[in-house]
C-alpha positions in Angstrom: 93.6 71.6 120.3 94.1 71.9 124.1 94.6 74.8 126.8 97.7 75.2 127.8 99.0 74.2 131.2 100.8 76.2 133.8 104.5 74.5 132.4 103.5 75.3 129.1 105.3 78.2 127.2 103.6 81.6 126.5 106.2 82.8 124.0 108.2 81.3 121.4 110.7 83.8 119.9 108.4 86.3 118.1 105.2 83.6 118.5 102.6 84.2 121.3 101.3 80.7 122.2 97.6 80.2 122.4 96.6 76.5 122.5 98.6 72.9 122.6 98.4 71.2 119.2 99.8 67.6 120.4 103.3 65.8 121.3 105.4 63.5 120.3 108.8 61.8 120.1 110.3 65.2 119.3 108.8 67.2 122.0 105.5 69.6 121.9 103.7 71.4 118.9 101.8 74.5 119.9 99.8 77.1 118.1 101.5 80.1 118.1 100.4 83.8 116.5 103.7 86.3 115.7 103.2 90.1 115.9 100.9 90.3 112.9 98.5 87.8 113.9 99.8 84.9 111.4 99.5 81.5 112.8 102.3 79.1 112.9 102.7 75.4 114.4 105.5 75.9 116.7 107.7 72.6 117.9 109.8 72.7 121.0 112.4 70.0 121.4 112.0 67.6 124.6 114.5 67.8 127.2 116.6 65.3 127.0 117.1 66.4 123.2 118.1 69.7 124.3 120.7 69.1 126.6 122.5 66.5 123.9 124.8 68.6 122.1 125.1 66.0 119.0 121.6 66.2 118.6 121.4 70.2 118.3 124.2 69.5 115.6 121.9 67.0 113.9 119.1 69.5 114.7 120.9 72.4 113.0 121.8 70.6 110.1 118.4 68.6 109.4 116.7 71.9 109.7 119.0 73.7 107.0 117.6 71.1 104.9 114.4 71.3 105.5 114.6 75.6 105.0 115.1 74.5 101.4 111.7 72.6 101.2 109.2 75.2 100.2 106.9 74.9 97.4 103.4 73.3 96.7 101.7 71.0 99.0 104.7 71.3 101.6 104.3 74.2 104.5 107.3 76.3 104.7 109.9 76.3 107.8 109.0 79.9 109.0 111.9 80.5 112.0 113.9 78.7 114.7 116.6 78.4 117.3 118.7 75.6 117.2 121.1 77.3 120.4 118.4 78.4 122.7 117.8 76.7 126.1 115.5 74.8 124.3 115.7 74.3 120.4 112.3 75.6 117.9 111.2 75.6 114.9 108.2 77.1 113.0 106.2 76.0 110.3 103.1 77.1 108.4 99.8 76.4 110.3 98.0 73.5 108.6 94.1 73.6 109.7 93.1 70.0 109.4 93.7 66.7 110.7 96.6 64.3 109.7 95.6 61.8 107.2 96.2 59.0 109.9 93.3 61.2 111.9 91.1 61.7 109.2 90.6 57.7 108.3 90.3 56.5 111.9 87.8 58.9 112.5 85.8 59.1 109.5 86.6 56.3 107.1 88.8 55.8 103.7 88.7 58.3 101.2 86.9 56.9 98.0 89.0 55.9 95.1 88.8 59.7 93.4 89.3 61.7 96.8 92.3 59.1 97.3 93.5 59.9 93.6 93.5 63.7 94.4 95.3 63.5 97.6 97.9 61.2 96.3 98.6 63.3 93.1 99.5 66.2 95.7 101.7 64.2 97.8 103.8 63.1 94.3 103.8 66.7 93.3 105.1 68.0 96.9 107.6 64.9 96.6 108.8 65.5 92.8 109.7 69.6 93.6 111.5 68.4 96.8 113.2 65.6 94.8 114.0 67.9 91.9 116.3 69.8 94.7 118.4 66.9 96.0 116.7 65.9 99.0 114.2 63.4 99.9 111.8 63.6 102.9 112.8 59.8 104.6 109.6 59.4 106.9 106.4 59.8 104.6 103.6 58.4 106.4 99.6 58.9 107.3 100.7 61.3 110.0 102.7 63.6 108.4 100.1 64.4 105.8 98.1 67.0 107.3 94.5 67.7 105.3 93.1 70.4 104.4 90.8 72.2 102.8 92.8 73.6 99.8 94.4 69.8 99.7 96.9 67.9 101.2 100.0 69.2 102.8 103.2 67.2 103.6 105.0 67.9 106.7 108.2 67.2 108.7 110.6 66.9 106.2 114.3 65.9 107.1 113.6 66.7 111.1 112.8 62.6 111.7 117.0 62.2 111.0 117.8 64.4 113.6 115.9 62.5 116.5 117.2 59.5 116.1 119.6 57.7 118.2 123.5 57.8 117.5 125.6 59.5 116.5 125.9 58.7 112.4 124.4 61.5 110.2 125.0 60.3 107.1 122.9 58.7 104.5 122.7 55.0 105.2 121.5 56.2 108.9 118.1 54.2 109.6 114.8 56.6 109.0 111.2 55.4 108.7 108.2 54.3 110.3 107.4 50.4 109.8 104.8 50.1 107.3 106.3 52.6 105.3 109.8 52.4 105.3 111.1 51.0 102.2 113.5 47.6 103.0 116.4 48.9 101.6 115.9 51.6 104.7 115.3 48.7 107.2 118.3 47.2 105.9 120.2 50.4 106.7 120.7 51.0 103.0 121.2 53.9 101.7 117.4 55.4 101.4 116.8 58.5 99.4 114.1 59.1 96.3 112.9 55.7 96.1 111.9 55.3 99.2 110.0 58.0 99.4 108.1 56.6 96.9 107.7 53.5 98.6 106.0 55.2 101.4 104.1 57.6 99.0 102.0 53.9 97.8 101.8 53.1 101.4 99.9 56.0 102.3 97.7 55.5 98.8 96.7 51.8 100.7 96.2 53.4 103.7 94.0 56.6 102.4 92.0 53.6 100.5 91.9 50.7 103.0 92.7 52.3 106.6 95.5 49.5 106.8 99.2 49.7 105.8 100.3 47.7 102.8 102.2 45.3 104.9 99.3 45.1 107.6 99.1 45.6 111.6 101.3 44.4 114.6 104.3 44.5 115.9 107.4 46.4 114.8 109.4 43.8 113.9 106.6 42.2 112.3 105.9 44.7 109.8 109.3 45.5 108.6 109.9 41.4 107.8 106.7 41.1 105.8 107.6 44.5 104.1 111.2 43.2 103.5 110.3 39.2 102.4 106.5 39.4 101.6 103.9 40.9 98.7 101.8 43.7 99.9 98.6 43.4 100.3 96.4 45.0 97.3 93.4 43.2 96.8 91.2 46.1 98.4 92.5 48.4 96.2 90.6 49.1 92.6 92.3 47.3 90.2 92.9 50.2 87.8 95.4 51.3 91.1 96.9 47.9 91.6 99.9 48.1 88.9 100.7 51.2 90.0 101.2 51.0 93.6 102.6 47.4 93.2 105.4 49.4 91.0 106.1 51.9 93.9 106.0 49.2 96.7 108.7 47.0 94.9 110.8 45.6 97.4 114.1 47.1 94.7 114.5 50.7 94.7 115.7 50.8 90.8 112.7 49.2 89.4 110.2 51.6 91.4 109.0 55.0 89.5 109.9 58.5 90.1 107.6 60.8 92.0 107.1 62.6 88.9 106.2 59.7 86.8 103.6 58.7 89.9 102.2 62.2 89.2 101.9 61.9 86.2 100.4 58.5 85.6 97.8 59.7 88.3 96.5 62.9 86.5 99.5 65.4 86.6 99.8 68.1 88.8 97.1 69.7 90.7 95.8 73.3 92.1 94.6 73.9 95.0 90.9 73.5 95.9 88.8 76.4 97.3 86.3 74.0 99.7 86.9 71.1 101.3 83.8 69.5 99.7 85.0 69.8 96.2 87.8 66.9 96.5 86.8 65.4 100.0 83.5 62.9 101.0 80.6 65.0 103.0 82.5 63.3 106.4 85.9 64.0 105.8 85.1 67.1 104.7 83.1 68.2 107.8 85.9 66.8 110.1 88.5 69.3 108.0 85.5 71.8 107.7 85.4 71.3 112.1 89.0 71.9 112.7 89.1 75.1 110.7 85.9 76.5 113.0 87.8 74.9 116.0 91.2 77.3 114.7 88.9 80.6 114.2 87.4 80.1 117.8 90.6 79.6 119.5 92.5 83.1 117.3 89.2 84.8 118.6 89.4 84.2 122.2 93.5 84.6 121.9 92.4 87.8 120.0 95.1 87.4 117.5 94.9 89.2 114.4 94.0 92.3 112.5 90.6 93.5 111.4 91.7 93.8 108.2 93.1 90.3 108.4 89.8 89.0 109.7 88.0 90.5 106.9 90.3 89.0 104.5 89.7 85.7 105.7 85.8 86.1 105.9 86.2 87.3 102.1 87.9 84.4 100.7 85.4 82.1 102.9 82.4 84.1 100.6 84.2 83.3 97.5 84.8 80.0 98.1 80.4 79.5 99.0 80.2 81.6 95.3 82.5 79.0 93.5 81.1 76.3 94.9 77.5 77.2 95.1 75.3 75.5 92.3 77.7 72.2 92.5 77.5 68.7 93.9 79.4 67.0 95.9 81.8 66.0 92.6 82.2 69.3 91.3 81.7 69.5 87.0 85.5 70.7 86.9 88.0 68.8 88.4 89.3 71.1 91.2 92.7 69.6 91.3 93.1 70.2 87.5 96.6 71.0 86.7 97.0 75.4 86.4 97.0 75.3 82.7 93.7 73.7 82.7 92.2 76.2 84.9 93.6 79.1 83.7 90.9 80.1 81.2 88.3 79.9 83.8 90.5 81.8 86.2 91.0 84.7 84.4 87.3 86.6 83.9 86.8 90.0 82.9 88.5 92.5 84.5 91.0 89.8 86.0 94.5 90.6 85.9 96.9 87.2 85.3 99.0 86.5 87.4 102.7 86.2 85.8 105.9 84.4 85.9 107.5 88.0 84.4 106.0 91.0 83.5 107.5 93.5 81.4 106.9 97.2 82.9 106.4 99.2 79.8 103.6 97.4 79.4 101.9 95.4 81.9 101.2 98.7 84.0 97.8 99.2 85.8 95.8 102.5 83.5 95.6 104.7 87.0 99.3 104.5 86.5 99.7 105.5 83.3 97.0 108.0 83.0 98.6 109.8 85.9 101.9 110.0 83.8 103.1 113.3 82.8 103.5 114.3 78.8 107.0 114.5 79.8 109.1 112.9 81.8 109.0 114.8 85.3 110.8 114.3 88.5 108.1 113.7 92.1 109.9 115.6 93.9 110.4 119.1 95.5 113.0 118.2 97.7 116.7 117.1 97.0 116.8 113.0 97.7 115.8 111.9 94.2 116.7 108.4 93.4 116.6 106.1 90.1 116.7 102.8 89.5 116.5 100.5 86.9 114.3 97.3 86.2 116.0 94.3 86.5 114.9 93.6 82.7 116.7 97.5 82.2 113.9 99.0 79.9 112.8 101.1 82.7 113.8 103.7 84.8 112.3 104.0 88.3 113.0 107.7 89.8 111.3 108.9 93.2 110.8 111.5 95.4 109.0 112.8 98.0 105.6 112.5 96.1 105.8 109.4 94.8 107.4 106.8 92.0 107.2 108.1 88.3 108.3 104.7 85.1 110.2 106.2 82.5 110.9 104.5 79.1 114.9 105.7 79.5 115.5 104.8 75.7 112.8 106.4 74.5 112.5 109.4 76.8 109.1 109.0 77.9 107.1 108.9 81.1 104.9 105.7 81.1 103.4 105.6 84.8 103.0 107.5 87.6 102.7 106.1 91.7 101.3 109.0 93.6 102.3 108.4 97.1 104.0 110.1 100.5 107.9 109.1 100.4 109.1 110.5 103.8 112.7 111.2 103.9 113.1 108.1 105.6 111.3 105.9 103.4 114.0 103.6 101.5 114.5 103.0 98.3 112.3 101.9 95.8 113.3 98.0 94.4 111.9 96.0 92.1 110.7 92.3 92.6 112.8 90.2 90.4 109.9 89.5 87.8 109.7 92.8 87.7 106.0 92.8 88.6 106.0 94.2 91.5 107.9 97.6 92.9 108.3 98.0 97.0 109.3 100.6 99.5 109.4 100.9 103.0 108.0 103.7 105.2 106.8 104.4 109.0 103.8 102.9 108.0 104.7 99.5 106.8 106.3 97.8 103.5 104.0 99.5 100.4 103.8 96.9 97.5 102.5 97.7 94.6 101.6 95.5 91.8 102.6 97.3 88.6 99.7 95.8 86.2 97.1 95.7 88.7 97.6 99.0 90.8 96.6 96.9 94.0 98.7 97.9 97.3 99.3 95.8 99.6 101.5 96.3 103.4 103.0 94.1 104.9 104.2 94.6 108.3 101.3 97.6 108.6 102.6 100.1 111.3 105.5 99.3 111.7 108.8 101.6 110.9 110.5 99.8 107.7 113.9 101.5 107.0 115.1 99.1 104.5 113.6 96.2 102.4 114.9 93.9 99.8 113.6 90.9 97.3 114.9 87.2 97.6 116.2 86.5 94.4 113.7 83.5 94.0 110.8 86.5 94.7 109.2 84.6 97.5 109.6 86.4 100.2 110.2 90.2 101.1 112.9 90.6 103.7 112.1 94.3 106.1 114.6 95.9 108.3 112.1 96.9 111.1 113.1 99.8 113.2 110.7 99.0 116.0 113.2 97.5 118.4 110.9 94.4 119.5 111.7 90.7 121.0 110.9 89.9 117.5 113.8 90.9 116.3 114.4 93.7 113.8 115.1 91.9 110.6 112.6 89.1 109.0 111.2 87.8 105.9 107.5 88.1 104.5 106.2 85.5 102.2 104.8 87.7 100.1 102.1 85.1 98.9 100.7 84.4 102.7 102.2 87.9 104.3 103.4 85.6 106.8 106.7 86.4 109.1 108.6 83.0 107.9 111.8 83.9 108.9 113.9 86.3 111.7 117.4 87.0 111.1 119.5 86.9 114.4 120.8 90.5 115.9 119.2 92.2 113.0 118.2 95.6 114.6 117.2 98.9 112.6 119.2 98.2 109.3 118.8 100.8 107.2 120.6 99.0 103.8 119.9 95.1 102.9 121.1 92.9 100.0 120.8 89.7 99.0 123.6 87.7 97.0 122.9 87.1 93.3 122.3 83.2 94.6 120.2 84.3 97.7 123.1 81.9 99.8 123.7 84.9 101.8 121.5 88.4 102.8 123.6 91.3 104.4 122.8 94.3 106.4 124.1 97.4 107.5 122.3 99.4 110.5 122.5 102.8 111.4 125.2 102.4 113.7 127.8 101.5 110.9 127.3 97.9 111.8 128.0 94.8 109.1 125.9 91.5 109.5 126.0 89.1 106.7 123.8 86.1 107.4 123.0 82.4 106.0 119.8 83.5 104.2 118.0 80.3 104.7 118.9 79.8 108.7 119.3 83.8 109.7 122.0 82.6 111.3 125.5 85.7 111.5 128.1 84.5 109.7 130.0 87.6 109.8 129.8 90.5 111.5 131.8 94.0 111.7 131.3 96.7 114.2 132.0 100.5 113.3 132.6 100.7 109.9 132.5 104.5 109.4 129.3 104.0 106.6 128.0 106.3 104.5 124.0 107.1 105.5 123.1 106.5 101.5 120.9 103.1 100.6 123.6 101.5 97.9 126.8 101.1 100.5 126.8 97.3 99.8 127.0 94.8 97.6 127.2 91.4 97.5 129.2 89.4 94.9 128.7 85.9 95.9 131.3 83.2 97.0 131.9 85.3 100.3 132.8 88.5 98.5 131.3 92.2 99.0 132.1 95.5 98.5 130.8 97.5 101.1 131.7 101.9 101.2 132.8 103.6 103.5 134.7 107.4 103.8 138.0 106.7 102.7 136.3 104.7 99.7 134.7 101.4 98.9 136.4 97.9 100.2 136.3 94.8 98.6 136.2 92.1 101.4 136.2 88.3 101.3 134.1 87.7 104.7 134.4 84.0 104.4 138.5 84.3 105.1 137.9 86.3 108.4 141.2 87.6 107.8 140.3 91.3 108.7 141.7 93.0 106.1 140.3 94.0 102.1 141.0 96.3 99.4 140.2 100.1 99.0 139.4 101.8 95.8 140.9 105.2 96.8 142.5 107.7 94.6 146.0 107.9 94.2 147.8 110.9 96.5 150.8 111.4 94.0 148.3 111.1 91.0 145.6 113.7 92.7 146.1 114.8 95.7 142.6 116.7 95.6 140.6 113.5 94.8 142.6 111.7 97.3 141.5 114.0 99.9 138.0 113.9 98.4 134.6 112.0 100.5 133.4 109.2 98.5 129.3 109.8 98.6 128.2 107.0 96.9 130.0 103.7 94.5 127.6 101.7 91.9 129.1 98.3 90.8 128.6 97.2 87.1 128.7 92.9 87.8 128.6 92.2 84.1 131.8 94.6 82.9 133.3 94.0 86.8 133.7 98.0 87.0 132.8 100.1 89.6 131.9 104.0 89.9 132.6 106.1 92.8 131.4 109.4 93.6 133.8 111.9 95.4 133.7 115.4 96.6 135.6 117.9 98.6 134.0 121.2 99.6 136.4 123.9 98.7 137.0 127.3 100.5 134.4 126.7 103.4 132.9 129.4 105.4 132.0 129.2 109.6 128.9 127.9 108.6 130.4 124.8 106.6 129.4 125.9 103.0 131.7 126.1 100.1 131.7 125.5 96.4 131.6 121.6 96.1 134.5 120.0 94.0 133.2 116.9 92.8 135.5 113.8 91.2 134.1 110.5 89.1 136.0 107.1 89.2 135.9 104.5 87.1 137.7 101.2 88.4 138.3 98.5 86.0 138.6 95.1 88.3 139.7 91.8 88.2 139.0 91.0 92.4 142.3 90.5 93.5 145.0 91.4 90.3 145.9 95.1 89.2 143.4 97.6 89.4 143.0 100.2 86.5 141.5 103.6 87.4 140.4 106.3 85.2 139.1 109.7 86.7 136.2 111.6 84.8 135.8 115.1 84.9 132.4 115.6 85.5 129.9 117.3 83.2 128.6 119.0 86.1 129.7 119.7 89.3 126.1 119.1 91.2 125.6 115.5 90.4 124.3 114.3 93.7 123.1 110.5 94.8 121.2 108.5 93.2 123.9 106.5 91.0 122.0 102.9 89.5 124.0 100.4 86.8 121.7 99.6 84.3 121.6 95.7 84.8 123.2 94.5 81.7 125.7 98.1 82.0 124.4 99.6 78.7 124.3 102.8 80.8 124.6 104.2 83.8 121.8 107.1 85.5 122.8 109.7 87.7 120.9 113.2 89.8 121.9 116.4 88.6 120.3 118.0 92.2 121.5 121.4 90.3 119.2 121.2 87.6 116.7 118.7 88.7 117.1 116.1 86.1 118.2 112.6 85.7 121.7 112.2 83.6 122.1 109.0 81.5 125.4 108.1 81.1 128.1 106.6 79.3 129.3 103.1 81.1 133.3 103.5 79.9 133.6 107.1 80.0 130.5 108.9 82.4 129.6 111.1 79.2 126.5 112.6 79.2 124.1 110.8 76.5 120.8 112.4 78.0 118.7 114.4 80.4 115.1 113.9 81.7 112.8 115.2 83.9 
């Protein structure tokens, strides 16, 4: 790391930059902190890039790409600005050295330490693979080391700095040495060249040379293209293997995932340098860490709590380790399923791909549960919602979150907590382990089986909050009005800020599309932004909508399609036409002219029967003060998007059902708030009967 010179930045976007990581052909990598005290690497284009306007199309479009690269062993893209004066992105901080680094300074990595790294960098390459792209510049220096293992970086952004104009697939990418010929030859490069470069970097992890040897450019990529590499300092149990990936034809070279899995399988991550990584290496890693902690300190970045987060994971790391060798007596880089038994001791919760929440609940939830089912609330904004597996009932209040088996009429946990008026609803993570709200405090996040809270974005004011549908990350809609922008996504494994979506100010409603293509917001000045989930880019937006203040006015169908509510009724809208206008579900005046005249207060979709439920009322005979018997009128729309739309008006059971309307996810039934009596109504799905009451 270096100090920063006077023409250096001291902000990017939401990052305050401390230090000066290194350059390159690209431009300048910094080290930046965002508002929580999470590190990021933070890249600003050169010049001359910035003022090409093919390259910020190339730029834009490489770094869509790489938004989609997330997973093990690769450091997620966490924000950027591809229109600014001068283009940014942000990626996860790596502390270590790159590979390249590592082996000029301190040596080759024996044959196991080799072995580890290299299953890692098949595994990042087989998940990346597995989603259609390919990363097209593997080499020493973009595999940053680490403690926990190796990390692969820079994926796709090498194709957007190149020279020319050509974008597509057969454009020339790769660094001599690694580059597969069929690359050099200007061939169309994808998979199998990756895996070309992937038993370059083995050689070079083993040897400190490239397969193809040293010297000049031109050099390298003939002998790569006409001549054997050169293996005979490489163990011999290794040699078929990498002779296999370095085969000069692309078709006769293995998969990443076969590498992996001829190598060991797939690996976990290790919790100490030492346990994968020779006593040098592993102090050079070990020395870059300590060099990271002294710069946050002096930039005095980050929370106390944060701090003593990290000083805790360093003492467990010392306990795991402690009692071991250098070569630890379990492989560290063991695939999960291996570990798992020795990961779980007593009193250990496991950590799940779904849970179901009648059962995997924490015991201080459920032996705060009432006999009965019993609403937290003495106040009139009581909502429900259902799990997204449907056998539970979420309702809250002002005191807190109660579970209720809905079938079985039974309460089955309890969340005591303060739910302000303008906390937001509570939501369920899409495994259903996890249930979130926001408040002036920060995003709560409860884990249902363990009971342990964790906040994400502490002190700040979080109207709104939703889940991605993949469950990675937590998306906030921040009322606090900062340079940082209002809107943003928390990986909810690191609690990092990883993305801000553009013109995102105080929403107080947020959805995601069943695919997680798009996210759209509404904020509390009736204003529509729908944006490219995986840029934060607008891709529509729509000024003074006349919204209703309730947290379900929106809905997003997928394909460009929502259904957002408003006064005169909910409107069906395909955003991607642009062509301004979209259907109303609104009462017929000849049919009823009270239900015409009629508010909607809330709608509820039903995406499995394509039906939705609106809400109506009209106060009747009103005195000065405003207050009147309440007429209230149920809707039921049969749809078909764009055809004949059949409506069927329900005359409610009672007259007092307020907000709170939720779809049970496969539309078995729907839930409703009977504000009058204080209890939650389940209800028919064709006709709004009443089938039951609780609480």
């Amino acid at each position: 790391m270096h100090s920063l010179a006077d023409d250096d930045p001291t902000r990017i976007g939401p990052y305050q930059i401390t230090a000066l990581l290194g350059s390159g052909g690209m431009g300048r990598v910094y080290l930046g902190f965002d508002r929580d005290g999470h590190p990021a690497a933070v890249k600003v284009v050169r010049a001359e890039y910035a003022y090409d306007p093919d390259f910020r199309e190339r730029f834009a479009h490489e770094l869509s790409l790489a938004q989609r690269v997330h997973g093990h062993g690769v450091p997620r893209v966490y924000a950027a600005d591809t229109s600014g004066e001068r283009p940014w992105l942000a990626t996860a901080y790596v502390k270590g050295p790159s590979l390249q680094h590592l082996v000029e300074r301190t040596g080759p990595l024996p044959e196991p330490s080799a072995v580890l790294l290299a299953r890692a960098i098949a595994q990042a390459l087989a998940g990346v693979h597995a989603r259609g792209l390919a990363h097209r510049d593997l080499k020493p220096a973009n595999v940053m080391v680490a403690a926990e293992g190796p990390q692969v970086i820079d994926f796709g952004i090498a194709r957007a700095t190149e020279d020319g104009r050509r974008t597509d697939d057969d454009t020339i990418a790769g660094t001599p040495g690694y580059m597969a010929p069929e690359a050099s030859r200007r061939e169309q490069a994808g998979p199998p060249a990756d895996v070309f470069a992937l038993g370059g970097v083995l050689v070079w992890a083993l040897t400190g040379v490239g397969p193809f040897g040293d010297g000049h450019p031109s050099s390298v990529v003939y002998r790569t293209e006409n001549l054997d590499p050169e293996l005979d300092r490489i163990p011999p149990a290794l040699r078929p293997l990498l002779a296999a990936c370095l085969d000069k034809d692309p078709a006769r070279r293995p998969t990443a995932a076969q590498v992996l899995q001829t190598l060991g399988g797939p690996v976990a991550p290790a919790s100490d340098a030492a346990q994968w990584l020779p006593p040098r290496s592993a102090a050079a890693v070990n020395e870059a860490t300590a060099e990271y902690d002294r710069v946050r300190a002096l930039s005095g970045s980050g929370s106390k709590a944060r701090g003593l987060l990290v000083a805790g994971a360093a003492a467990m790391a010392l306990c795991l380790v402690g009692g071991f060798g250098f070569w630890a007596a379990s492989d560290p880089f063991a695939p999960p399923e291996e570990n798992q038994a020795a990961g779980e001791g007593e009193g250990e919760v496991p950590e799940r791909e779904r849970c179901d929440p009648t059962q995997h609940l924490a015991e201080e939830f459920t032996e705060a549960a009432s006999e009965t089912p019993t609403i937290p609330s003495n106040t009139d904004r009581v909502f429900s919602r259902f799990s997204n597996d449907g056998s539970v009932l979420a309702v809250s209040g002002n005191r807190g979150v109660v579970l209720w088996d809905w079938q079985a009429g039974t309460e089955l946990a309890r969340i005591e907590a303060n739910l302000p008026h303008s906390a937001s609803v509570p939501r369920f993570s899409p495994n259903d382990c996890l249930l979130a709200w926001g408040t002036e405090e920060g995003a709560q996040v409860y884990s249902l089986e363990s009971g342990e809270l964790t906040v994400h974005a502490e002190g700040r004011e979080i109207r709104e909050l939703a889940f991605s549908p993949d469950g990675d990350v937590l998306t906030v809609g921040d009322a606090g009005f900062d340079s940082a922008g209002g809107t943003y996504d928390i990986d909810l494994e690191s609690g990092d800020t990883v993305q801000v979506h553009r013109d995102g100010e105080a929403m107080v409603s947020l959805v995601y599309g069943p695919e997680g293509e798009h996210l759209a917001g509404i904020d509390n000045i009736d204003q529509l932004r729908v944006w490219d989930a995986a840029t934060g880019e607008v891709v529509y937006s729509h000024d003074s909508l006349a919204m209703l203040d309730i947290g379900t006015g929106l809905t997003l169908l997928g394909d460009g399609e929502l259904i957002i509510a408003t006064a005169e009724g909910p409107v069906h809208y395909d955003f991607l036409t642009d062509d301004g206008e979209g259907f109303v579900f609104h009462p017929d005046e000849d049919d009823d002219e009270d239900a015409y005249n009629a508010d909607l207060l809330e709608f509820a979709y039903a995406p499995h029967a394509n039906r939705i439920y609106t809400v109506r009322a009209e106060t009747a005979d009103e005195d000065d003060n405003g207050n009147g018997e309440q007429d209230v009128y149920l809707h039921i729309w049969d749809w078909d998007h764009t055809q004949d739309v059949e409506e069927e008006e329900i005359e409610p059971e009672s007259e007092a059902l307020g907000l709170g309307m939720s779809v049970h996810p496969e539309g078995e039934v729907v839930s409703g708030t009977d504000l009058e009596a204080g209890q939650i109504i389940i209800m028919s799905p064709d006709t709004l009967a009443e089938i039951d009451r609780l609480g």
